[in-house]
N, C-alpha and C positions, 0 to 999 in steps of 0.2 A: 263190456267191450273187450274182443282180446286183444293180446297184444299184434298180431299180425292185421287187425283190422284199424288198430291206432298206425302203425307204420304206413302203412296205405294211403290213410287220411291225410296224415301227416305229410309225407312225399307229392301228394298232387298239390300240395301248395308253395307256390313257387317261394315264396318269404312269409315260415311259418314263424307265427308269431309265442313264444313259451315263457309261461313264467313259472318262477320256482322261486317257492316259497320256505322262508330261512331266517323268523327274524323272531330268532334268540339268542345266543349267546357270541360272540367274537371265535371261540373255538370251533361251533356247528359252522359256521357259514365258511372259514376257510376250509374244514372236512367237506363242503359241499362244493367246495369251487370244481375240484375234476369232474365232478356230473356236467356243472356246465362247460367247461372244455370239451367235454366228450360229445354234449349235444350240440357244440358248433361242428366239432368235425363229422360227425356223421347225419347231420342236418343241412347241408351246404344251405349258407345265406341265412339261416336261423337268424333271429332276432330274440334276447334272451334277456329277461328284466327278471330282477333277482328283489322279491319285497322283503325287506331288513327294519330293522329295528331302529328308531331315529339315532344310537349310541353311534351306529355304526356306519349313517351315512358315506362321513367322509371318505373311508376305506374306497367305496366302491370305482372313483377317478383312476385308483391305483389297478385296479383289474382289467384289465384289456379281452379279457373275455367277457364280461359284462357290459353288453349295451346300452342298459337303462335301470335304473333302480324306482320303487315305492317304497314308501314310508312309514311304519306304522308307528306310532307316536306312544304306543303305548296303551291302546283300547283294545286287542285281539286276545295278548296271552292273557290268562289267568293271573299270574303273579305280578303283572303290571298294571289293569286295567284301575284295578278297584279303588287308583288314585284318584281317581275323575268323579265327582257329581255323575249320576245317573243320566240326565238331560245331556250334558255335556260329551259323557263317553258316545251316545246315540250319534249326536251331531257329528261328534269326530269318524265316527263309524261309518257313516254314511258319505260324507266325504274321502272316506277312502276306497269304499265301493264305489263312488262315481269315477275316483282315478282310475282303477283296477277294469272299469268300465271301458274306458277311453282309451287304455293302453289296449282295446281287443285283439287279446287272446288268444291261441286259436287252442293252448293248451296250458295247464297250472300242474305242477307236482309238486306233493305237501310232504318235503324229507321230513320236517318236523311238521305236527299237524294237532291242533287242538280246535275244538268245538267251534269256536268265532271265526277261526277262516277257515274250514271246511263249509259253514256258512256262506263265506264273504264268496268264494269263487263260487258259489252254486248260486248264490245270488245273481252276479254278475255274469253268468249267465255262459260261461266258457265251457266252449262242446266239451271237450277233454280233460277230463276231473282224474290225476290217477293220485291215489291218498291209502292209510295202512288199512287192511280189512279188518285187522282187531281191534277196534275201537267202535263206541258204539256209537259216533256217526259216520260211520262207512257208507251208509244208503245215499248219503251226498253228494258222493264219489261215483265213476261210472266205468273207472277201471283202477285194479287193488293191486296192492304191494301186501303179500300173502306172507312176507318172512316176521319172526317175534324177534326187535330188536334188543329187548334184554336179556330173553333164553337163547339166540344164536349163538352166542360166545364169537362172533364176528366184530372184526373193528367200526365204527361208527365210520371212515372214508368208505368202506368197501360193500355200507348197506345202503347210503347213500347213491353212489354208481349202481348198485343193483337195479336203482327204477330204472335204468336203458333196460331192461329186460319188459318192464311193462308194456314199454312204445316198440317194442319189436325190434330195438338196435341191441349192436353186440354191445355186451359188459365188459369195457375196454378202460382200463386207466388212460386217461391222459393228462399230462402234467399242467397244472394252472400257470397262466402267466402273471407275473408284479413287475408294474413299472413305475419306477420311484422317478420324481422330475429330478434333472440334470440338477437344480440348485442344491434340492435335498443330499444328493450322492455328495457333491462337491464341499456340503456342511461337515459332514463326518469325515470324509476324508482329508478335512483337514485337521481331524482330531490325531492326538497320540493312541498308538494302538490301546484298545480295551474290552473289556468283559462286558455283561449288562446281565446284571441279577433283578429277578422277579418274584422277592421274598413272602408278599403276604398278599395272601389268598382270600379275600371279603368272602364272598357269595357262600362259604361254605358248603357247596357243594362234595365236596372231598375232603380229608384230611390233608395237613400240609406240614411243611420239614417245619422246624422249627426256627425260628429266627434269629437265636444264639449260633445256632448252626451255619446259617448263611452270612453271620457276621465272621465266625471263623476261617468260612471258606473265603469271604473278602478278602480277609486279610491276608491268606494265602496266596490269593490270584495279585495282591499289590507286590508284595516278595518277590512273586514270580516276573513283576517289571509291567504289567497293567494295569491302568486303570481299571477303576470299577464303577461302573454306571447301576445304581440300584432305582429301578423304575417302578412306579406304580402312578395311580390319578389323584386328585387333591386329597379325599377323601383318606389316603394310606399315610399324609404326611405325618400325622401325627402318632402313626405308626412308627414308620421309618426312621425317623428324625432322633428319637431317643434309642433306637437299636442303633444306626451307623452313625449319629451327628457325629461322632471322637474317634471316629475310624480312618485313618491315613490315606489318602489315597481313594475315599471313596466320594462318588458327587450322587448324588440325591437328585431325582427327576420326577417331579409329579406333576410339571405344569404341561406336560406335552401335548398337542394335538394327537390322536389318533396316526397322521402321516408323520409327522415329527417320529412318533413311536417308532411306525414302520421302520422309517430311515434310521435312528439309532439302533433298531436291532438288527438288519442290514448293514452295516459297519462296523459289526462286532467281530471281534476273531473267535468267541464265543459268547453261547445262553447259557446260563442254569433257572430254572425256574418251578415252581411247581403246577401241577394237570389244570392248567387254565391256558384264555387264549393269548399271550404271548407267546406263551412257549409253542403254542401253531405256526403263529407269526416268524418265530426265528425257522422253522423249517418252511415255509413258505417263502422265505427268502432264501432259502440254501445255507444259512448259516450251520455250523458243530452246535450244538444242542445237547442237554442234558435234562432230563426230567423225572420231578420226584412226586409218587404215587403212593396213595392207599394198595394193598394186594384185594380187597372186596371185587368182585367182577364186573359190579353195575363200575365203578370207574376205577379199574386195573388199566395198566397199559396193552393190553391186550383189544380191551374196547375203545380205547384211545389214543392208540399208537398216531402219532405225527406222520405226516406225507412226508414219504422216500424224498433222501436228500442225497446227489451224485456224490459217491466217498463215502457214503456213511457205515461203520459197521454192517457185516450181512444179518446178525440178528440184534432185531428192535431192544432186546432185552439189556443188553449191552451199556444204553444208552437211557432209556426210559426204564428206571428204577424202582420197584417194589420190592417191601420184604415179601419174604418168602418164610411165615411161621404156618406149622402145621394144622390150618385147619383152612377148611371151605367153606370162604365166605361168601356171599352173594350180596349183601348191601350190608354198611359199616353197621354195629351192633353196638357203637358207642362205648360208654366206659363200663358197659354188659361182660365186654369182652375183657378175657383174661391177658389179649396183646394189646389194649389199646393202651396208648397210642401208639401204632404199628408205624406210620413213619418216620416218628423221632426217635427209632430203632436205628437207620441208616447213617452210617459214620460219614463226615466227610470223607474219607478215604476212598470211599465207592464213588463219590462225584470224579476224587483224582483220577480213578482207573476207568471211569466213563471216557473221563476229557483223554485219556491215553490211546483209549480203544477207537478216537477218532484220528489218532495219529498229529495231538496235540501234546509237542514235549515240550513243557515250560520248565526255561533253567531255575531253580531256585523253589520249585515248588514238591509240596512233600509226595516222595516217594520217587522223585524223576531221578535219581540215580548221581 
């Protein structure tokens, strides 16, 4: 189907119904939120259900571009399903193809897209399937998204927005909206100004700064006259608790809800974190931001760069940090490699001329003059 014949379809329907499919990581679904912005604005009356991952329900109240969510519990991806008894995962399967059913459709695009819902929508029977052609169930699909998102050296938000070019509309940034409830702003605001660090990285998907490190920059960001919020979920406390327990000035957060989160990193005068999804979250809310990467390509900031934040530095690099050692890497090579570990290369000192480069001068913090 091309794309000027999806546009067509799509426009005779007075309230086209779309969903868009996003349910992995906290990071992918806010990089996908401007696709759905975009498809409200150039959809007028569009209704837009966004199917997510049960971790991340809650989030979706705070999106004003999102009209409705599904849930997948954990039977679609690969690295979640194979929790379930076999009978069990079907059962769950099928009741969410009956949801997926009910919400009728009148189109699904799969930014991210593996075998069980490229399945689930063809199952359920939605005219407008548009999914990536390099994979080898494209035949599922019945209009393709042609670009390689590991060989494009493109950021992960701007391949994302590329599907409007499938449906025939312009590839146009539009900014996602977050609306935090009046209780939540007025919780933080009545906090003393502070930081919010996001020091340990579970999923290991990426290399991350080290945690010696982020306790040094605590204690520099306390000096400088803020608190310091170090956040992670239950699972990290036992993490966190022995790096900052004896740290001045630092409080420890892992019982937070999901919105809780939001709203504390939203009240921050700044992030530091490493290439996971808070650190989307603090640019999702317009917070100064700072972020610490591997230089590999598959998760450089390059392919990860955080959504434009008004004020922020003109180049991303500024802000979202990688070394930069002489060789070309394309996915981490582990302790292969004659630099690893390449991020616990990075001095704090680069965080301070990050937080500088946002026109963040803290009295008492090193290097502010």
């Amino acid at each position: 189907m091309s794309p000027l014949a999806v546009r067509a379809r799509l426009e005779r329907l007075e309230r086209p119904r779309l969903l868009v499919v996003r349910n992995d990581g906290l990071g992918d679904l806010v990089l996908t939120l401007p696709l759905v912005a975009a498809l409200k604005r150039h959809l007028p009356g569009a209704h837009v259900t966004v199917l997510v991952s049960a971790a991340l329900r809650e989030l979706i109240p705070l999106l004003p571009d999102v009209d409705a969510a599904l849930v997948d519990e954990g039977v679609l991806l690969r690295r979640h399903r194979e929790r379930f008894p076999p009978a069990e995962r079907a059962a769950r399967q099928d009741a969410l193809l009956e949801a997926v059913r009910a919400a009728r459709c009148d189109a699904a695009l799969l930014p991210y897209a593996e075998a069980a819902s490229a399945r689930l929508v063809q199952r359920a029977r939605i005219p407008i399937r548009v999914g990536p052609l390099r994979r080898s169930f494209f035949w599922r699909f019945n209009a393709h998204f042609r670009r390689s998102r590991r060989g494009s050296g493109a950021a992960e938000a701007e391949l994302n927005l590329a599907y409007l070019a499938c449906l025939g509309l312009p590839v146009e940034a539009v900014p996602p909206r977050l609306a935090l409830p009046p209780e939540a702003r007025a919780a933080t605001a009545a906090l003393p100004p502070y930081a919010v660090l996001h020091p340990h990285k579970r999923s290991g998907t990426a290399l991350s700064w080290p945690l010696e490190r982020f306790v040094e920059l605590a204690r520099g960001l306390a000096a400088a006259g803020l608190a310091v919020h170090a956040v992670g979920d239950a699972a990290d406390r036992p993490v966190l608790e022995p790096a900052f327990g004896g740290v001045p000035g630092v409080r420890i957060e892992t019982e937070l809800t999901l919105p809780q989160l939001v709203a504390r990193i939203a009240g921050a005068r700044l992030f530091v974190g490493n290439s996971s999804g808070p650190l989307h979250l603090a640019a999702l809310a317009g917070v100064p931001h700072v972020g610490l990467f591997p230089q590999d390509r598959v998760s450089a900031p390059e392919r990860w760069r955080t959504l434009g934040v008004p004020g922020a530095p003109p180049d991303f690099r500024r802000y979202l940090i990688a070394p930069r050692f002489p060789k070309g890497c394309t996915v981490c090579e582990g302790e292969r490699c004659a630099y690893y570990h390449c991020v616990a290369s990075l001095e704090p000192a680069a965080v301070w001329a990050a937080l500088r480069a946002w026109g963040l001068e803290l009295p008492g913090a090193p290097g502010s003059g």
